[in-house]
N, C-alpha and C positions, 0 to 999 in steps of 0.2 A: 156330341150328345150333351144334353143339358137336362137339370130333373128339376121338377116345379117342388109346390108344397104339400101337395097331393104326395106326389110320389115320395119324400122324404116319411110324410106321416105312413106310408105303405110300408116303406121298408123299413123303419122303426116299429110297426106293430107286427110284421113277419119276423122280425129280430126278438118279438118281449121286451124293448126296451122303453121306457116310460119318457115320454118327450115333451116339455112345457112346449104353448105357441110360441114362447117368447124365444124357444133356443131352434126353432124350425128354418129361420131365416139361416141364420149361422152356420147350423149343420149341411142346408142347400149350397152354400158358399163352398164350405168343405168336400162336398160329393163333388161337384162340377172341377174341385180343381185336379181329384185324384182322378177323376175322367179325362179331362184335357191331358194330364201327365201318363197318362194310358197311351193317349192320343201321339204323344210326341213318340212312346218309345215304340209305337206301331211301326214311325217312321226309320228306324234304324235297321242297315242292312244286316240282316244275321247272315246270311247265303253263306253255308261252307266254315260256319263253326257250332263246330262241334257241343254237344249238351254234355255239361261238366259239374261233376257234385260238390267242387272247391275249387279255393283260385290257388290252389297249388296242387300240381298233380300227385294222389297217390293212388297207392290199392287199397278194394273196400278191406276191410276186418273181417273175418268169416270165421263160424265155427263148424262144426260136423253137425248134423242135422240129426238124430239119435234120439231115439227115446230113452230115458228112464224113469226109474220111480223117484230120481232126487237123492236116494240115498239114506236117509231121515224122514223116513214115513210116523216112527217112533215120535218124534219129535214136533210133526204137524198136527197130529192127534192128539196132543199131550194136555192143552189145554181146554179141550173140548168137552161138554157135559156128559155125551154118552157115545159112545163107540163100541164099534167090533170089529177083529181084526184091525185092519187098519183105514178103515172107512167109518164116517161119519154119520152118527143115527139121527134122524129127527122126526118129528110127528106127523103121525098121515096128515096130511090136506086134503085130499081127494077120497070122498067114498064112494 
């Protein structure tokens, strides 16, 4: 697959990124070759290995799934202009 200058100017303005003509050439160069390097790793046999999250085996890290209030609810309201109990006051928006 290969992308024109069309298409560069497409996917810099799908991105927000602001593109001189003068850097459009350049950036075309650059997409076609991270395509082609797409293109070679298509061809490598995975068949029969395994999806792995490092290249050294370990186990993930895991906590307890649990809710709490934190502990310090005192402490997150402490800063705040107006509160009650322990929940945060602010001004209607909506009437």
């Amino acid at each position: 697959m290969s992308v024109d200058a069309a298409t560069v100017r497409r996917i810099a303005h799908l991105a927000r990124i602001a593109v001189d003509d003068g850097e459009i050439e350049h950036l075309r160069s650059e997409i076609n070759s991270i395509l082609g390097f797409i293109e070679q790793l298509k061809e490598a046999n995975v068949e029969g290995v395994e999806p792995m999250t490092s290249v050294t085996p370990m186990d993930m890290k895991k906590r307890k799934d649990e809710v709490t209030d934190g502990g310090i609810p005192d402490d997150i309201v402490r800063n705040a202009p107006a509160t009650e109990g322990h929940f945060f006051l602010v001004p209607k928006v909506v009437e």
